[in-house]
Structure formats: C-alpha cells, structure tokens
C-alpha positions in Angstrom: -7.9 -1.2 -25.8 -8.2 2.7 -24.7 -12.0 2.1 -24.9 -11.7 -1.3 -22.8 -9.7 0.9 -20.4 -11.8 3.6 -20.4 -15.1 1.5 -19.7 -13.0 0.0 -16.9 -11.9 3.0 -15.3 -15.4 4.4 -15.4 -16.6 2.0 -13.2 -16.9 2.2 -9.3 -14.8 0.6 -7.3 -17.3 -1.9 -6.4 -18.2 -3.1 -9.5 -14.2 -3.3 -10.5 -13.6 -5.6 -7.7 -16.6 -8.0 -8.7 -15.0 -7.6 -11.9 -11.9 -8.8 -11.1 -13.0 -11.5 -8.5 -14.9 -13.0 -11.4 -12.4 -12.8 -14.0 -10.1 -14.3 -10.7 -12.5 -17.0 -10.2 -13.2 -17.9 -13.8 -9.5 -18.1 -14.6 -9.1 -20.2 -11.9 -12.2 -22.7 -12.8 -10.8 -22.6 -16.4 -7.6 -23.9 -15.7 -9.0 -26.6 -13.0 -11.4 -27.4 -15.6 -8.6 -27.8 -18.5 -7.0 -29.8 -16.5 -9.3 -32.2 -15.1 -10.0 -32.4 -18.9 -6.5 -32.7 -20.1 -6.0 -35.7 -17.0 -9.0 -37.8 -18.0 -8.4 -37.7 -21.6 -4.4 -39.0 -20.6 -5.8 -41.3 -18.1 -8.2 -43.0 -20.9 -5.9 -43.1 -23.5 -3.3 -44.9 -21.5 -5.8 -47.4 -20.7 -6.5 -47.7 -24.4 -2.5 -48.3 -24.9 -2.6 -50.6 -21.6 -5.5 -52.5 -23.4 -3.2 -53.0 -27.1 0.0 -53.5 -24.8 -1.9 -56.8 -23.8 -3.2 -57.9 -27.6 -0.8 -60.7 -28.5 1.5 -59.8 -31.0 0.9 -62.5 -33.3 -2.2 -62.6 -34.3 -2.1 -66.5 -35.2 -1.3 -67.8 -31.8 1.0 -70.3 -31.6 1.2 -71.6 -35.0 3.6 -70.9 -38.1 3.0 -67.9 -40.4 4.6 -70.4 -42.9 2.3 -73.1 -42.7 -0.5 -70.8 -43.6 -1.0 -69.7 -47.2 -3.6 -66.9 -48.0 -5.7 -67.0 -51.0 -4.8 -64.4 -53.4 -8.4 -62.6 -53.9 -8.0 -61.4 -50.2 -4.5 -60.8 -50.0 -2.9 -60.5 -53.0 -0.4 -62.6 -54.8 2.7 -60.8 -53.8 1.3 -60.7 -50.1 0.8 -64.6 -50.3 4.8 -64.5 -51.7 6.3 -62.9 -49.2 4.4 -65.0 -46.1 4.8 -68.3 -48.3 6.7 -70.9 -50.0 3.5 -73.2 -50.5 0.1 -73.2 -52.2 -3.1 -72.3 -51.0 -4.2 -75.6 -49.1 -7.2 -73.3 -47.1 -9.3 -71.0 -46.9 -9.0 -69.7 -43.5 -8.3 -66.2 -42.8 -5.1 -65.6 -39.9 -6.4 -68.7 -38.9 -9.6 -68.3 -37.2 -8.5 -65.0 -35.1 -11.3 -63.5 -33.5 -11.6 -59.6 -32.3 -11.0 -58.9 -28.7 -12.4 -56.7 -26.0 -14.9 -54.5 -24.6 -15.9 -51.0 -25.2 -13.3 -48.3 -25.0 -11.0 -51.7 -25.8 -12.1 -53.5 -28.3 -9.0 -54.6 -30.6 -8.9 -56.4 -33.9 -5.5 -56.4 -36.5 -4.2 -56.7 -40.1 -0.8 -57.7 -41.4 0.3 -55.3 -44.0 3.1 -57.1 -46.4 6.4 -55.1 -48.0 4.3 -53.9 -51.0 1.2 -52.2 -48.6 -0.8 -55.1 -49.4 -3.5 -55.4 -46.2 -5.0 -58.9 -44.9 -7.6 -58.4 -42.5 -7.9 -60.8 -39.3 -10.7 -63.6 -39.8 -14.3 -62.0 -39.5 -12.9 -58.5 -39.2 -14.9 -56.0 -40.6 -12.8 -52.8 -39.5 -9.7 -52.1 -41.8 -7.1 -49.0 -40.4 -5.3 -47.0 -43.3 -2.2 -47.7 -43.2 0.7 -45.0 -42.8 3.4 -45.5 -45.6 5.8 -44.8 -42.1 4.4 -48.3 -40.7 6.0 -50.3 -43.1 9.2 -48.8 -41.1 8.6 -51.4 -38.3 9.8 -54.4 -40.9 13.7 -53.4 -39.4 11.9 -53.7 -35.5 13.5 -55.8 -33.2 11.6 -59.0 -32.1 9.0 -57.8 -29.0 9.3 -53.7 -30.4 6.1 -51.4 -30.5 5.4 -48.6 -31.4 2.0 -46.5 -31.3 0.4 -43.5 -33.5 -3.0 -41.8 -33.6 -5.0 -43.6 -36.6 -8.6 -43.7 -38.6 -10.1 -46.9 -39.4 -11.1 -46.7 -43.5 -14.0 -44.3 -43.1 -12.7 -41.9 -40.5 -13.4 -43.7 -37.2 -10.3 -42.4 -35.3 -8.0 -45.3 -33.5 -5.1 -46.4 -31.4 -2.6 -48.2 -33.3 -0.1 -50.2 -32.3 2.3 -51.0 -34.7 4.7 -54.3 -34.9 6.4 -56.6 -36.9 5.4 -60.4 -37.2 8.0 -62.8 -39.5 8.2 -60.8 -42.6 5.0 -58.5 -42.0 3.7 -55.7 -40.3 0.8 -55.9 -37.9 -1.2 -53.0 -36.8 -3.4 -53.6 -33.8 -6.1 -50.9 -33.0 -8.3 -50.2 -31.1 -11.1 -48.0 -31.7 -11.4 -44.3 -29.9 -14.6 -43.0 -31.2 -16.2 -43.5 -27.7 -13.7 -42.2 -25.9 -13.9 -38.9 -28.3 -17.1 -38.8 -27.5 -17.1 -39.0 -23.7 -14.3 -36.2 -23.8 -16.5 -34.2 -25.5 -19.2 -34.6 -23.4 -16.9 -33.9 -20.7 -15.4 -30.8 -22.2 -19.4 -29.6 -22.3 -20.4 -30.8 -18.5 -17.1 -28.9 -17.6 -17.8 -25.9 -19.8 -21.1 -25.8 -18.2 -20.0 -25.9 -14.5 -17.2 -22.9 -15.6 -20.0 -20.6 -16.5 -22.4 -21.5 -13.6 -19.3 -20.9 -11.3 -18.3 -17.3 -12.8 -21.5 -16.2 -12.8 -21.8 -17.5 -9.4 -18.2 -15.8 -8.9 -19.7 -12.6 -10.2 -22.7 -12.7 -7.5 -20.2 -13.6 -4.7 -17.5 -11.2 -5.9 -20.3 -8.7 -5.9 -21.6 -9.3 -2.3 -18.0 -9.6 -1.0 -17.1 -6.2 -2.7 -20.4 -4.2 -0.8 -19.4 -6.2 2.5 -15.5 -5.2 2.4 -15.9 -1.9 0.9 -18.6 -0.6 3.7 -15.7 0.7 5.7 -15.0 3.0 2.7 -18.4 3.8 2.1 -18.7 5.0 5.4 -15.6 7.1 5.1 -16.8 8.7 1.9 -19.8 9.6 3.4 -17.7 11.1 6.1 -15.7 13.1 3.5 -18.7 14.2 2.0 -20.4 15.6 5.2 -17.2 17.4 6.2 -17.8 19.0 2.9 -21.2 19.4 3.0 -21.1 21.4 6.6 -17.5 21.7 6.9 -18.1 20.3 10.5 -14.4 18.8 10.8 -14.0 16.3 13.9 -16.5 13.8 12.4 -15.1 10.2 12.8 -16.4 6.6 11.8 -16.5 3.6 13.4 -13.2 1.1 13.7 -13.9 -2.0 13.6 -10.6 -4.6 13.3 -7.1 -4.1 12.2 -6.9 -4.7 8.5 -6.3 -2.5 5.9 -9.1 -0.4 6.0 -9.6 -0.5 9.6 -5.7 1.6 9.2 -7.3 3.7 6.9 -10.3 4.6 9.4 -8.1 5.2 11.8 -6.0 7.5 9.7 -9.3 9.3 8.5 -10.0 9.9 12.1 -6.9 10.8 13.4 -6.4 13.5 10.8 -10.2 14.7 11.4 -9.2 15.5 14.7 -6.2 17.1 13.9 -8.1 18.9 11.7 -10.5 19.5 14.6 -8.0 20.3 16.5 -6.4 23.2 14.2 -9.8 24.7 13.7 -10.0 25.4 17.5 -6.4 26.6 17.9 -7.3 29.4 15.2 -10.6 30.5 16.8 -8.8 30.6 19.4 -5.7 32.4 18.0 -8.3 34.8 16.7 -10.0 35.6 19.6 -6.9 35.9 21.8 -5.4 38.5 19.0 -8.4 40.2 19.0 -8.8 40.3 22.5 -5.3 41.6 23.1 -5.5 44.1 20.2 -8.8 45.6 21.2 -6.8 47.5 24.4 -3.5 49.2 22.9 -6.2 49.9 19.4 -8.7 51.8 22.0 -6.4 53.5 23.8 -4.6 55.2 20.3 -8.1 55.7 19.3 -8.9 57.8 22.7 -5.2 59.8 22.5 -5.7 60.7 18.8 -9.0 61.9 19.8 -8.0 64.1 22.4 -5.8 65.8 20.3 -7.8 66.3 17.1 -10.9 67.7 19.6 -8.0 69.7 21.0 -6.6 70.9 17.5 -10.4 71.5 16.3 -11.7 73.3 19.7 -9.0 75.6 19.4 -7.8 74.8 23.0 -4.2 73.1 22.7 -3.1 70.9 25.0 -0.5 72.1 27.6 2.9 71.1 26.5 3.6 68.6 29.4 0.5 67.2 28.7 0.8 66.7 24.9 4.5 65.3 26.0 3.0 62.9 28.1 -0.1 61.8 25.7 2.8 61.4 22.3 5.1 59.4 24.5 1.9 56.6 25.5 0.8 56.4 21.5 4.6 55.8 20.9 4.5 52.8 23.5 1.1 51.6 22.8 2.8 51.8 18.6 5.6 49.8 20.2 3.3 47.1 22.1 1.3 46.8 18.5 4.5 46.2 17.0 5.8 43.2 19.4 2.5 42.0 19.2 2.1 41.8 15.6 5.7 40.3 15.4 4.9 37.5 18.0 1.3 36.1 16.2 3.9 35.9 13.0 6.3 34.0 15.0 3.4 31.9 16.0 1.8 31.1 12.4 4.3 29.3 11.3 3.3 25.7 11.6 4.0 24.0 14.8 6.1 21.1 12.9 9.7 21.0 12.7 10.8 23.6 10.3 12.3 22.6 7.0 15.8 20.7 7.3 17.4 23.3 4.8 16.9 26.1 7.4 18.4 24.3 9.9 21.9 24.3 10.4 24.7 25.0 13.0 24.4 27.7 15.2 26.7 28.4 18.4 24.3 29.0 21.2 26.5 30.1 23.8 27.2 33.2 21.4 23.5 33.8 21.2 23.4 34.1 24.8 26.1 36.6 24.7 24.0 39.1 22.1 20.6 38.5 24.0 22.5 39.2 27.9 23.8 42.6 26.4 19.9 43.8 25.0 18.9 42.4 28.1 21.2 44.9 30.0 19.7 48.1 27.5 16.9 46.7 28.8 17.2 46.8 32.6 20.3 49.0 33.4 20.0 48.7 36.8 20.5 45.2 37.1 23.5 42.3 37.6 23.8 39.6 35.2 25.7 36.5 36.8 27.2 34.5 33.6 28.1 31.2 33.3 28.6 30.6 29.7 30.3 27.3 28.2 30.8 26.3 24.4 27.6 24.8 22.9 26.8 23.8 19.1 22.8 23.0 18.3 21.2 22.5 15.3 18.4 24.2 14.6 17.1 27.8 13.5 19.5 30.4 14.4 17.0 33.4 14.3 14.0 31.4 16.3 16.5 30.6 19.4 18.1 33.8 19.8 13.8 35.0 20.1 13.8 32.1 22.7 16.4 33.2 24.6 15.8 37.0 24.2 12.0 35.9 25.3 13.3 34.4 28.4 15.9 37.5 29.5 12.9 39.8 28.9 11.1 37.9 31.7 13.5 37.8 33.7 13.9 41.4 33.1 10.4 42.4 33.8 10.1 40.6 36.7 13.1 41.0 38.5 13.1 44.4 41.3 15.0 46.8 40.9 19.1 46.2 41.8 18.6 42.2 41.6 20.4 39.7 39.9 19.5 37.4 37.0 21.3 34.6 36.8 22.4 32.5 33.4 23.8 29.5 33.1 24.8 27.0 29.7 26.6 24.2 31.1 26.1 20.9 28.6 23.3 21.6 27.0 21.6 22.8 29.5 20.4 26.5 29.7 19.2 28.2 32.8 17.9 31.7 33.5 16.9 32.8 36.7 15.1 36.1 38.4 14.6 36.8 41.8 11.4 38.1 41.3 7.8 37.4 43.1 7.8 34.0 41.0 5.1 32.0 39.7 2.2 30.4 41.6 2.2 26.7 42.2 -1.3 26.6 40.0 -0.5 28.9 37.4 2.6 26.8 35.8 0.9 24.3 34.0 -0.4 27.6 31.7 2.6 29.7 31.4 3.3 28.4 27.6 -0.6 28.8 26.7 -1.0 31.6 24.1 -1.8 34.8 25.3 -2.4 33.5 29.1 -1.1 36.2 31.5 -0.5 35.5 35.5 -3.6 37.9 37.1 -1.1 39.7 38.9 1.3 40.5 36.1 -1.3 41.5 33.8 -0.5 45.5 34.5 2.6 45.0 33.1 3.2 45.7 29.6 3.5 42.0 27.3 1.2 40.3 25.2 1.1 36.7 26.6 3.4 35.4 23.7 6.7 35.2 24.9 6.6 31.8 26.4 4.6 29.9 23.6 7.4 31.6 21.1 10.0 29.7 23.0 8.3 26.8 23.6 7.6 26.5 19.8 11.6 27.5 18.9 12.8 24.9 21.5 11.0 21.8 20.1 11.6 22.6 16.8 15.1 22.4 17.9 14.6 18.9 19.4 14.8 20.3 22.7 12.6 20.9 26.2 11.8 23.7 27.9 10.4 24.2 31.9 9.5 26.8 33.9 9.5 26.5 38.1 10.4 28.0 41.4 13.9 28.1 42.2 15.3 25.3 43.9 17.3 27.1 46.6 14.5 28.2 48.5 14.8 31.5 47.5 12.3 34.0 45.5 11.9 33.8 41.9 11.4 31.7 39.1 14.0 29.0 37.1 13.4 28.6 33.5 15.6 25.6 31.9 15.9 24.7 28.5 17.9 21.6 26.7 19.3 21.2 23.3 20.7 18.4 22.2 24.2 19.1 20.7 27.9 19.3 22.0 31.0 21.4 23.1 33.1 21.9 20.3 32.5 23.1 16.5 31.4 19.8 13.9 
C-alpha cells in the first residue's frame, strides 16, 4: 500500500486526475454494467417462472390419477401402490402427456411417489434429480407451488416448480441452459464495453485534465519566471470565474502587491539615501575642518569651534530622528498584532505630547480643549502621531501665535497659524520623505506625516490635513478614532 501510495503521489497532477476520472468512469460503467446484468438475468428468470406458473398442474388433464395404473418396470411397484387400487390395464405413460413450449420455456414433468420413486411424463426424455426437501410438498395445500434452482440428471441446470397432485409430487421444469448461456454472453458483451469505456475514460480524463489544468500551467510557468528573473508584477490571463480563474486572480493580485512592495522599498531606499546624504556630508566637512585644524597646527578660534560642535550635535540629532522615523516606518503597513493593542486614554496622550510641545516652542500659546477619550490601538505609535502633529504645528507656527487643540468625540484637531499649505501640495503631505519647497530649509526629514498616517489606520482611524476653515492663516490637521468617553 506505501508503494501504491508512493507511485501515486509521484505522479503529476495531470496524470492523477486522468487517473482518477478513469477509475470514476470505470466504477461507474461497472456498476451500470452489473446491473443491467443483474436486471436481465431477473427479468428472464421471471419469465421462466411466468412460463411454469402457466404448466397445468396435473399433468393428466382432466382425467383420474386413479383410473390410471403404471406398469411396474417404469414406475415401480410401490409407486403403482400408492397411485392405485387396480391392475395394470395399459401401457400408457401419464396418459399420453406431451412436453410443452418453446426455447427459454420449454417444460416437461415427473410425479415422484412417497418412497422417491420417479415416473417420467409420456415421451419424456429429460428426468430432474429430485431434492429429498420436495417430497415436503405432499402436506401442500390444493393449488400451492413452490420453486427451487434444479439440474436435470446430467447437470443441465433448471427451473423447478414443485407441487402436489393426489398422493404425488410433481416437479415441472423448465430448462435454463440457454438462458445461462445468453447471460454469459451478456456478462462478456458487457465486460467488453466496460473496458472500451475506461480506456476511452482514460483518453478523455486525460484530454480534460490538460484542458482544465492549463490555467495552472500557465501560473506555474508564471512562478517559475518570477524565479527565474525575479521580475515580480508578472500576471496571467483570467479567463471565467471558477476555481482556478479565483486562483489566477489571487496569483495576480499578490504579484502586484508584490510589485508593489518592491517599488515602495526602492523607493524607501532612495528617499533614505537621499535624505542621509546631506546631514552625513555636512559631519563629514565639520570633522574635517577640525582634524586639518588639529594637524595644521592652526586651532580654530573658540567661537568658531563653539559654533562648528553645536551644528555636528544637531546634524547628530537630525540622524537620530531620522534613523528613528525609517524604523517607525518598516514595520509593515498592516494592522499590528491584536496582542499589542489594547486600551489607551488618548486625551492623556495629548496632555504629555502639549507639554514637549511647549519645551519645544516656549514662546508660544496652546488653546486646549481636551475631553475624555478611550481608543484601542497602540499606545506608543499614537502618542508619535500626536507628538508628530504638535511638532508641525510647532515649526510652522511664528513666533507669539497660537496652536490650537481640540478632542471633542473622537475627533482630534490641531491647528497653527502659520503660512499653511498650498492648495496643490495636499494631496502629498503623507508621501514619504516629500517636503513642501518652501519648507525644505527647515530642519525635518519628510516622515512625520506618513508616521501618523500609518499609526492612525492601524488604529482604525482617518487622518486629513487642510486650510483652516475660518478664513484665517494656517493649516487644520484632524484625526478620528473610533472609541468612546468613558473607561470599558
């Protein structure tokens, strides 16, 4: 069986399926076949039965058993007894009786007395052994049958029908040899027509097998290109919307996604490069200056080597938000795992991120409105979010403004009253690394929006960015979480 299963399993899936529409089709032909056979043979045997059922059950017609008296070389003295009281006065056989029928149902009978003695019918040729049970039917009731499977002395199988007569037994029978025969014949016209239809099966199940698997060839010569060249974004054609046409459409959904990923890393790459290039250059420049000054023997004035410490500290500092934010970023943009979300009170997140936000810009007001708020997501990812957003607001805001903060049901807003955002620069403000051209002098990396617009969906929630809608200067960012106003 292990090497059955093994020969199996090391087939390919095209030649499985031909196997198994074959063996499908062959079991299915056998059992139509069986019982087509199984039918025919019950339909000719009842017509066999139908055939005695008509035989008369005397075999003597209408006359007297006991006016009839057998001679004793061809029935036996005890036979000619028992159907009897008078001598021998003829020499006629059951009176004359001649065998009936035509083919299949031809019918000829024999009495069979108490003691098993057999009389054949007049110009009968064909005697049936007689079954010791027969003699049982001497207790049947006037008009009672019965019928058993029998052999006619020599081994020609029979239908018998067995009944009683006056004091005898008489078995009528009809011969079945023929019909043996044609069932035979049958079972090998049948047998025949099974094979030609599994091996026709077996051609068909094979054709059908290449014709529904060429979807899936097609996908694993996809699969094997992507590997070949690693090009991912290759897709195959679609064509209905079974099964496998799901499957192609899966295959090419996650090639582009794939696709997709591969871009947003180049990308990611570039942009980190890009942005990395100017703080690393700049360190590189200052550290030269003072190893040429340290080696030349000339030391830089002491204002000067203030100055030139204090920009490497902030160009450090800049590396070191920058570096944090592409680690915020490459996590995957799904939902994080539900084990690190739980409860978190956002309103007092807003209250930690307003007072760095003050360190931050000690020359400005912050106008709070703050009410009760419970979210679930990631506690450390939405304080980021809404540290991101002060910072901006921060940044942009001149010097002696306002920024203005709002959580009202759900609904987070922080606004500056800075020089705002152009009309045809919104659409990019969460794009990674994408700075406004006129902000670009400031320090930042181009992060700090695509961090909170990653922590915000993860949290189930939206985020926007627009002009105020008073009329007045500077920029509205709102954010909603789903959640509510008291503790769960």
């Amino acid at each position: 069986m292990k090497r059955l299963a093994g020969w199996y399993g090391g087939r390919s899936l095209r030649s499985r399926l031909a196997m198994l529409t074959a063996a499908a089709v062959a079991v299915a032909i056998a059992l139509s076949a069986l019982a087509c056979w199984f039918i025919v043979r019950d339909r000719l045997y009842q017509q066999v039965k139908t055939n005695l059922a008509n035989a008369p059950l005397s075999p003597f017609g209408p006359r007297n058993l006991q006016n009839l008296d057998w001679p004793s070389s061809n029935c036996g003295a005890n036979a000619a007894a028992a159907l009897t009281a008078t001598q021998a006065t003829t020499t006629k056989l059951l009176g004359g009786q001649q065998p009936g029928g035509r083919g299949f149902y031809q019918w000829n009978s024999q009495l069979v007395a108490g003691d098993g003695t057999v009389c054949l019918q007049f110009g009968a040729t064909k005697a049936v052994t007689v079954d010791p049970a027969d003699l049982d039917a001497l207790s049947y009731q006037p008009n009672q049958v019965s019928y058993r499977d029998g052999t006619y002395v020599g081994g020609a199988p029979a239908l018998v029908r067995v009944s009683r007569y006056e004091h005898v037994v008489v078995l009528t029978a009809s011969p079945t040899k023929e019909m043996h025969d044609s069932l035979q014949q049958l079972a090998l016209l049948l047998g025949g027509v099974a094979a030609l239809g599994v091996i026709g099966a077996g051609l068909t199940g094979r054709l059908v097998a290449r014709s529904a698997l060429k979807p899936v060839d097609q996908l694993t010569n996809a699969v094997e290109h992507i590997a070949r060249t690693e090009e991912v974004g290759t897709t195959i054609p679609v064509r209905g919307d079974d099964e496998l046409a799901r499957l192609s459409s899966s295959f090419n959904s996650m090639s582009t996604a794939l696709a997709n990923s591969r871009e947003r890393q180049t990308r990611l790459i570039a942009d980190a490069g890009h942005e990395l290039r100017t703080p690393l250059t700049s360190l590189r420049t200052n550290v030269d200056l003072l190893i040429r000054s340290d080696d030349t023997g000339r030391p830089l004035p002491p204002a000067t080597r203030t100055k030139l410490l204090a920009s490497m500290k902030a160009q450090m500092q800049e590396l070191t938000v920058l570096i944090g934010d592409l680690l915020q970023l490459s996590r995957p943009e799904t939902s994080r795992p539900e084990r690190e979300h739980t409860v978190v009170a956002l309103h007092e997140i807003v209250h930690r991120a307003v007072e760095r936000a003050r360190l931050r810009g000690p020359g400005l007001q912050f106008a709070l409105v703050v009410d009760p708020w419970y979210v679930h997501g990631d506690g450390p990812g939405l304080e980021r979010a809404v540290i991101n957003l002060l910072d901006n607001a921060v940044k942009y805001s001149p010097p002696g403004g306002t920024v203005q903060l709002a959580l009202q049901d759900g609904r987070l807003t922080v606004r500056d009253h800075g020089p705002g955002i152009p009309p045809d620069e919104l659409q990019y403000v969460f794009d990674r690394f994408w700075r406004s051209p006129s902000s670009r002098q400031l320090p930042g990396s181009g992060l700090g929006l695509s961090i909170v617009a990653q922590a915000v969906q993860e949290a189930g929630g939206e985020v926007s960015l627009g002009p105020a809608t008073d009329g007045g200067p500077g920029t509205v960012a709102t954010v909603r979480l789903p959640g509510q106003s008291t503790a769960p």
